[in-house]
N, C-alpha and C positions, 0 to 999 in steps of 0.2 A: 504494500500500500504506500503509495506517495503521497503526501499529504501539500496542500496550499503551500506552506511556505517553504518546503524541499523541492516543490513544482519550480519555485519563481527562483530559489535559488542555483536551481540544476541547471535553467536559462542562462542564466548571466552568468554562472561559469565556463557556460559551455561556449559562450558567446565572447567573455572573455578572453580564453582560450584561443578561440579563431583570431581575434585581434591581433594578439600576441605574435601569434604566425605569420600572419597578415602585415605586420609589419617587422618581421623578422627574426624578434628574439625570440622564436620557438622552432622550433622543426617539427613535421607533422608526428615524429614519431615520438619526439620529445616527451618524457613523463615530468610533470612537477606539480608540485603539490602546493597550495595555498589557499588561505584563507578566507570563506565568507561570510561572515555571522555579525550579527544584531550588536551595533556599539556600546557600548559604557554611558555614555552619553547622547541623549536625544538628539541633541542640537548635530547632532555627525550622522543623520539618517537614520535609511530602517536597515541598512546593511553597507559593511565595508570592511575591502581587501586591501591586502597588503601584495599585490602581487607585481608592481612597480618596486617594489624594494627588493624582493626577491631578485626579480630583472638586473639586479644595475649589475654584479660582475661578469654577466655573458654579455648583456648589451654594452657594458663599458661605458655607462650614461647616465648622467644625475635622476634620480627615482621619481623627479617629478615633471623631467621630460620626458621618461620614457612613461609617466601618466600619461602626459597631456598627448603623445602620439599612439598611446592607446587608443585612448577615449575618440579619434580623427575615425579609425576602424570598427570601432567598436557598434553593434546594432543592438540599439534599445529596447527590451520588451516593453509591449504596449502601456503597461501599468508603471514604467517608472517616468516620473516627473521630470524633474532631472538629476544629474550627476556631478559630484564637484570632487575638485582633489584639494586635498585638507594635508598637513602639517608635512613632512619630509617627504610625502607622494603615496598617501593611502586616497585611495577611490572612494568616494562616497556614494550612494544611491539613496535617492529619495523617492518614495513611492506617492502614485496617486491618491488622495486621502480616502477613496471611497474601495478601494481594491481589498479590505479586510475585509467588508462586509461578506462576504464571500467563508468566512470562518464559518458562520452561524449554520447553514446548510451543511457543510460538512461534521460539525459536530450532532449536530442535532440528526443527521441522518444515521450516524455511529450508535449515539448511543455509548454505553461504558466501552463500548469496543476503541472509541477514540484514543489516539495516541499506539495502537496495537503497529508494529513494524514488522518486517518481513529479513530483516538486518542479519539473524543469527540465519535462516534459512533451515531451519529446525537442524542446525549442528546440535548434539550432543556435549554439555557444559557438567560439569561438577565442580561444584562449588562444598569446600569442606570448610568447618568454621568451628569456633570454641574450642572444643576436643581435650579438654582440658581433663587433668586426670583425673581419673573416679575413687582418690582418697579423700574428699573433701567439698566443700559446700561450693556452688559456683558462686564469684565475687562478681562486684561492681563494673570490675576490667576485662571480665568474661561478655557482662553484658554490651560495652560496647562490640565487642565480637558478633553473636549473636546478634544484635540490629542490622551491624553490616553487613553479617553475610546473608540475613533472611533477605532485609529490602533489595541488597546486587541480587541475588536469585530473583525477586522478582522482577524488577527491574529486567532482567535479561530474559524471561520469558515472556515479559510484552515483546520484547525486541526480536520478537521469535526462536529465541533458544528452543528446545529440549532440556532441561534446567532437575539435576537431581542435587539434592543438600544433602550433605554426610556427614556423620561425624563417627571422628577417629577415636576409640577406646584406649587409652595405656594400660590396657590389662594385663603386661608380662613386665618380666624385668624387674631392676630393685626395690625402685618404688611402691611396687606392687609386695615384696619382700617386708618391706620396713611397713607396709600400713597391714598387715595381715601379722608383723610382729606387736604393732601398736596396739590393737585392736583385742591381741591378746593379751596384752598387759592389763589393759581397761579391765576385761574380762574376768580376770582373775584378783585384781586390786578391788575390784565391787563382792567380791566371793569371799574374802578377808584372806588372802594369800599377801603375802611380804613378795615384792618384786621391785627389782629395778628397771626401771622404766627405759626401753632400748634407746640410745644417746641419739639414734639417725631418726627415731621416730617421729610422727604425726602429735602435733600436741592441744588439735584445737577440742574445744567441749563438744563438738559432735561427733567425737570419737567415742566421748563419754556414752552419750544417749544413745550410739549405736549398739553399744557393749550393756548398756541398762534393755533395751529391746531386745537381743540375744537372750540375754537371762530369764525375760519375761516370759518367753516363747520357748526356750529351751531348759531351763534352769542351768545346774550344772551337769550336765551330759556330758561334756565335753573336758571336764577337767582331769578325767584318767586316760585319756586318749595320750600315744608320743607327741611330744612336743609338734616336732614338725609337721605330724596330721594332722594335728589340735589348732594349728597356726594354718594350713589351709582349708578347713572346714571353717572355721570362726574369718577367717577373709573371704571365702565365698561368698559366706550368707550377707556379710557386711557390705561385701563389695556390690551386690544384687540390690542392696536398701538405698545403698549411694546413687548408683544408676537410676533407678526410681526417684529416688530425689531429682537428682540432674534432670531427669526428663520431663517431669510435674515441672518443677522450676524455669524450663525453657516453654511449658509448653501453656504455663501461665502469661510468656510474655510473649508469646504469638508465633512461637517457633516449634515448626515441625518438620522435623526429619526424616525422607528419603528412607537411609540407610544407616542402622547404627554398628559400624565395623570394629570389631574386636583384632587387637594386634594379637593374644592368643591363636585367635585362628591361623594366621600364619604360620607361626612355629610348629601348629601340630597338624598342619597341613603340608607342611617340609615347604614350603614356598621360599621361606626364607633361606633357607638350605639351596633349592634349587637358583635363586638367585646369583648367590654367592656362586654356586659351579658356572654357575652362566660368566659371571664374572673371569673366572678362571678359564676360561675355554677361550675367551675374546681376546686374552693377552694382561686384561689387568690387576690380578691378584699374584702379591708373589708373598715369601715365609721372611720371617726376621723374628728373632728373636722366641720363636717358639708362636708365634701368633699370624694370623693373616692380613696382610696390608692390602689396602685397595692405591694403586698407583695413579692417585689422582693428580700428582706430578706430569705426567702424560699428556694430559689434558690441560693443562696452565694452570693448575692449582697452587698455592705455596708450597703446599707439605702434602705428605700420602696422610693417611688415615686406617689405624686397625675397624678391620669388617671381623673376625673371630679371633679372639681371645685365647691366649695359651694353652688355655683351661675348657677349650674350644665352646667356649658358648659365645654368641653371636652379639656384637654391640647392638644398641641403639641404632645407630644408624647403617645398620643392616636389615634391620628390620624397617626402615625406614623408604631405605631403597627397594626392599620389596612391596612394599607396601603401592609406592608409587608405580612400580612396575605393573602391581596388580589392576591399579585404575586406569592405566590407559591398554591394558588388555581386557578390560571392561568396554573399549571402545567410544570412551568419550575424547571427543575435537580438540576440547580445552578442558585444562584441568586449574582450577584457582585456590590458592590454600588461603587462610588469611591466618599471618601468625601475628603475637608480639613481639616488636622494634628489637625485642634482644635478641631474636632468633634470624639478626640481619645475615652474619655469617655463615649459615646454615644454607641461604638459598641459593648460593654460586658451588655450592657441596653437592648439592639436590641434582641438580641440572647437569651438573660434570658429570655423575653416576649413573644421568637418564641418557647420556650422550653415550657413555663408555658401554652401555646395554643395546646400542640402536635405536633407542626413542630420538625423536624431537625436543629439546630442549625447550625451545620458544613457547611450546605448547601447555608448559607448567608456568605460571603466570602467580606469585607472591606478593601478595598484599600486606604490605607492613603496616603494623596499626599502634600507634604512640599511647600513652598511659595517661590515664583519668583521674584527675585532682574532684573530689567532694570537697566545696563550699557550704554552709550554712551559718548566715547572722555576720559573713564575710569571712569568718573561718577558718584554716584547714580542717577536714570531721577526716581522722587517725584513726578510730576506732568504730568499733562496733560494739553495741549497747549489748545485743545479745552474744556473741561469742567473744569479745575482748581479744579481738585480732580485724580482721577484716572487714570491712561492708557487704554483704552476700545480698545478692541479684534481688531475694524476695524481699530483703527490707526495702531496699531503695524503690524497687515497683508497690510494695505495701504503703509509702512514703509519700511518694510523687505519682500512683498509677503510670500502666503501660503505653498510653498515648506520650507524654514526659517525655518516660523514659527514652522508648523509641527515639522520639525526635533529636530531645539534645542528644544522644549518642552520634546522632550522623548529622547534624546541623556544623558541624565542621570535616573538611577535608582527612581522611584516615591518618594522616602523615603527620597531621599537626595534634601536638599536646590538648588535653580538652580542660575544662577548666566546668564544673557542672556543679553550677548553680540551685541548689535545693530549692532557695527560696523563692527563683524565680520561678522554675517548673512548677511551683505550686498555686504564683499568685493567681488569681480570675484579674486578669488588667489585660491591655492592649501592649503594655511590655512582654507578656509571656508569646512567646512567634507561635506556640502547639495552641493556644487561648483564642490567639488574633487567627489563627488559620480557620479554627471550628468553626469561631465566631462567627464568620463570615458567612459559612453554609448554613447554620443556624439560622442568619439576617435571612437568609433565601425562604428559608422553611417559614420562619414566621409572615413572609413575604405572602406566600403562597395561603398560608392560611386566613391572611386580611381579603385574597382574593376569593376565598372558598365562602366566607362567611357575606363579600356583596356579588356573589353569584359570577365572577369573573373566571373565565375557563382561559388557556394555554392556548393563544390564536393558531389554526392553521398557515403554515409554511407560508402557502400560496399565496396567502389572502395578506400578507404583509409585505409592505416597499421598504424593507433594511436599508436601504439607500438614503433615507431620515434620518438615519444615525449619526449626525455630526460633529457633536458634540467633540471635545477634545478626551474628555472622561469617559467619555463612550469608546471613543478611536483608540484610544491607550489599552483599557481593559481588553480589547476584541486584538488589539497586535500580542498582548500574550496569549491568548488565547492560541491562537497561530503558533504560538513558539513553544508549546505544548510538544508535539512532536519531535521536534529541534533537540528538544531537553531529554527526551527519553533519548534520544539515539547520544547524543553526548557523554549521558549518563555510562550506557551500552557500551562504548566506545573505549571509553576512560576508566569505565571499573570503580565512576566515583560517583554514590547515591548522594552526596551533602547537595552537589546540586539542583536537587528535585526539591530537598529541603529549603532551599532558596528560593527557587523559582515558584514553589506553593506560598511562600512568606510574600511574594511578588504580588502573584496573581491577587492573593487576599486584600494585598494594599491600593492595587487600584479598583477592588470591587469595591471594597470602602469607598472610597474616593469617588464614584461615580455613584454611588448608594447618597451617600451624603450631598450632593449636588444636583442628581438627575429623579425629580420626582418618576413612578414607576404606575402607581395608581393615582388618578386624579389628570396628570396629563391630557395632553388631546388624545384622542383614540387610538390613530394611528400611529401614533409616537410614541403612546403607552404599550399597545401591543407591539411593535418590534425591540420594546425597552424589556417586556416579556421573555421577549424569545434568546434576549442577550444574556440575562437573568438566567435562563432554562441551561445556557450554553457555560456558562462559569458556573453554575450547579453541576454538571455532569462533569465538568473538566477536578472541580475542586474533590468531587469526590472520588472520582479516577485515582487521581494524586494522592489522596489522602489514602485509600485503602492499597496502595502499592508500596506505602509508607509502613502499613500496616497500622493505622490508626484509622480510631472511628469518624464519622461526619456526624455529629449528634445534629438533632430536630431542633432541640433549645438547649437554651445554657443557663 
C-alpha cells in the first residue's frame, strides 16, 4: 500500500533524480541515496532535500548552484506551489494548500487498517527481548526492555513483517547453580537447620517467599534427599514459580510471547555440542591449554575466546552461539536481540561466530538499550519499599499503571539514558505527553456524544466538499495526518519506536489546537460536517497509534 504522502514523495524523487541526470551529475545507472522528509520547521515547506549537497564532490560545484541548475530541469508535480532553495542549497517544496484534503478519504476509507505497509513483504523477523534470568523478580530496567521490544514487534508487523517475540531462558549454567544453591539454603534456614548461606548466592526476599511456598506445599520432603538432588529438585520447583512470575508480570504489562526458549534445551538436545563440531570442521576451533578456543582472531576479533572448558563443559557463549544458530535455522530474515549497553562487546563476538558458521552477519541486528534512572519528589528512588534492593516491573506499573509505563519507557530514543519521572506519569495535566495523548481521543468521544444527544450523525463521504477546510489549524492537523504512514515506515526502518511516541505527542497537539479554535458543532453545516469527518480521521489515526503503543484510547478521563 502506498499511501498520499509516499505517492507525492516517490514523485519528486523520482523526478528529482531525472534532473540530476539531466543535467549531468548523475549517470543513468548511478545509485545515490538522499533525503526527502517533512522539515523541522514550517517556515522550510512541506518537504526538503539535501541532495545538492550530496552533489557538490562529483559535480565539483557550490551546493547551491548545482540547486539552482537542478531546479532549470527539474518537473513539478501538479500539487506543488513552488520551490525555493534555502540555506547552503537544501531544496525546498511547498505544496498547494488544498492537496491534504485528500488524507481524509484515505483514512477514512482504511479504517484501523490505516498506516498498514507492505515494507517487511511478510519476511520473517524475530524479535527477542528481556530474557532476563529466571533467578529473580523482573526490575524497572527489564521493563524498558519489554516496551521496546513489544511496541518494535509491533511496529514491524504493521510494516508487514511476519513478527514472532521470544524470549530466551538462562536455564543452564552457574547461575542457575548458585540460585538452586540459594534456594536451598532458604529452604533449610526456614526448617531451623544452621547453614551458611552460599557466598555466590541470590540474596533478595523473594528467594525467601519462594522457599516459605516450597514448604507450604511440600513440607520437609526434601530435606533427607543428597544434597545435590535436594539442590535440583528444590531449583526446579522454584525455578517453575519464577517463570510464572516473569510471565504474569510481562503479561500484566501487555506482553506476550511467541516463544519461550529454554537454553537447557540445547545442551540436552546436543545442539550445543553439535555447534561446536561444526565449528571444528570449518577450520575455527583449535586446543590450548586443555580447553577449546574459538579463533575468533581469524575473523578481526582482538582475542580468541574458550567455546569448552578443560573440564569440557561448554561456556556461555557457546551456548550462545548455538542458540543463535538455532534461530536462523528456524528461518527467520532478521533476527533482532535487544540487550543492555553492557553487553556492547558481546555483539561484534555474536556476529564473528554467525560468520565463522556460514550465516549472514548483517542479518542479526543488536539493539542496545541504556539504563533507567526512577525520579520521584525530584529524587533519585534507590530502593524498593518491598524487596530492599531493586524497583520490580509490578511496583512501578502498580504505581504509575501500564499506559505510563509503556510510554515513558520508549518516549526516548533506546540509546539514550532515560531519566523516568514518577510524578509526572502520574499527574492528570497537559504536562503528562500519555494524559495529553488520551486526552485528546477522549475530547473526540465526548465530541461525538454532544453529537448523539442533538441527533447529529457522521456525514456521508460524498455529500461533503473537504475543500472548506482552510483553516491553518485545520491544514496542520490533516499534514500529520498524512505523515502517519511516513512515521511507521521510519519507525520500521530505524528499529526506533520513540518516534511514534513523538509523532502521537504531535498529532494530539494540533488536535488540541484546532479543537480549541475550530468550532465542530454549531458551525455552518457544511463546514461542520467536513470538521466531522477531520475529527473521524484523527480519531482513527490516534487510536491506531495508541494501540500499536500498546496503550488504551479511553472514552473519558
Amino acid at each position: 500500500m502506498e499511501y498520499l504522502l509516499q505517492r507525492i514523495t516517490g514523485e519528486i524523487k523520482e523526478n528529482l533524480r531525472k534532473a540530476a541526470i539531466k543535467a549531468g551529475y548523475l549517470g543513468v545507472e548511478d545509485d545515490l541515496s538522499f533525503e526527502l522528509e517533512k522539515p523541522k520547521e514550517k517556515a522550510h515547506g512541506d518537504l526538503a532535500t539535501n541532495l545538492a549537497l550530496l552533489l557538490t564532490k562529483k559535480a565539483r560545484k557550490n551546493p547551491r548552484e548545482i540547486a539552482s541548475t537542478l531546479l532549470e530541469f527539474l518537473e513539478y508535480p501538479p500539487l506543488v506551489e513552488r520551490v525555493e532553495i534555502a540555506g547552503p542549497g537544501f531544496i525546498n517544496f511547498y505544496f498547494k494548500s488544498d492537496w491534504v484534503t485528500e488524507v481524509i478519504p484515505e483514512v477514512l476509507s482504511m479504517g484501523d487498517k490505516y498506516g498498514q505497509l507492505s515494507l517487511g513483504a511478510g519476511k520473517k523477523v524475530q524479535v527477542e527481548f528481556v530474557s532476563a534470568n529466571p533467578t529473580g523478580l523482573l526490575h524497572m530496567g527489564n521493563g524498558r526492555g519489554a516496551a521496546l521490544g513489544d511496541i518494535l514487534a509491533n511496529i514491524l508487523k504493521v510494516a508487514g513483517y511476519e513478527v514472532s517475540r521470544e524470549y530466551y531462558i538462562n536455564d543452564a549454567g552457574n547461575q542457575i547453580e548458585s540460585f538452586n544453591k540459594s534456594v536451598e539454603a532458604r529452604y533449610l534456614e526456614l526448617l531451623g537447620y544452621k547453614i551458611e548461606f552460599p557466598e555466590e548466592g541470590y540474596h533478595g526476599e523473594d528467594i525467601i517467599e519462594t522457599a516459605k511456598n516450597i514448604i507450604a506445599q511440600y513440607g520437609d520432603r526434601f530435606i533427607h534427599l543428597p544434597e545435590k538432588e535436594r539442590q535440583e529438585f528444590l531449583g526446579k520447583i522454584a525455578l517453575e514459580e519464577k517463570l510464572l512470575a516473569i510471565k504474569a508480570s510481562l503479561e500484566n504489562f501487555g506482553v506476550k510471547y511467541d516463544v519461550w526458549f529454554s537454553e537447557k534445551s540445547l545442551h540436552d538436545s546436543g545442539e550445543v555440542e553439535k555447534t561446536v563440531k561444526l565449528l571444528l570442521e570449518r577450520g575455527y576451533l583449535y586446543e590450548k591449554d586443555g580447553a577449546l578456543w574459538f579463533a575468533a582472531s581469524k575473523l578481526g576479533e582482538e582475542k580468541d575466546e574458550v567455546l569448552v572448558r578443560k573440564n569440557g563443559v561448554p561456556t556461555y557463549y557457546a551456548a550462545d552461539i548455538a542458540y543463535h544458530k538455532n534461530k536462523f535455522d528456524r528461518g527467520f530474515d532478521l533476527v533482532i536481540n535487544i540487550w543492555g549497553a553492557d553487553h556492547h562487546g558481546h555483539v561484534s563476538r555474536m556476529k564473528t561466530a554467525l560468520k565463522a558458521l556460514g550465516y549472514d552477519p548483517e542479518k542479526l541486528t543488536v539493539i542496545l538499550m541504556q539504563l533507567v534512572r526512577l525520579f520521584r519528589g525530584g529524587e533519585l528512588v534507590r530502593m524498593s519499599k518491598r524487596t530492599g534492593q531493586y524497583i520490580t516491573l509490578d511496583e512501578l506499573v502498580e504505581e504509575v499503571g501500564v499506559d505510563a509505563a509503556r510510554y515513558f519507557f520508549i518516549m526516548r530514543s533506546h540509546d539514550a539514558h532515560l531519566d523516568f519521572d514518577l510524578d509526572l506519569a502520574k499527574e492528570k495535566s497537559n504536562e503528562n505527553p500519555v494524559y495529553y495523548i488520551q486526552y485528546a481521543h477522549a475530547r473526540i468521544m465526548s465530541l461525538y456524544r454532544q453529537c448523539s444527544e442533538q441527533g447529529v450523525s457522521l456525514p456521508e463521504l460524498k455529500e461533503v466538499d473537504l475543500k472548506i477546510l482552510t483553516n491553518e489549524a485545520e491544514l496542520e492537523l490533516l499534514r500529520h495526518l498524512a505523515q502517519f504512514p511516513v512515521e511507521i515506515e521510519k519507525c520500521a526502518i530505524s528499529l526506533a519506536p520513540h518516534h511514534l511516541a513523538r509523532y502521537l505527542h504531535e498529532l494530539a497537539g494540533h488536535f488540541h489546537t484546532f479543537y480549541n479554535s475550530c468550532r465542530v458543532l454549531g458551525a455552518e453545516e457544511n463546514l461542520s460536517k467536513a470538521r466531522l469527518l477531520l475529527v473521524e480521521a484523527t480519531r482513527i489515526v490516534l487510536k491506531k497509534g495508541l494501540s500499536i503503543l500498546g496503550i488504551s484510547a479511553p472514552e473519558k478521563m
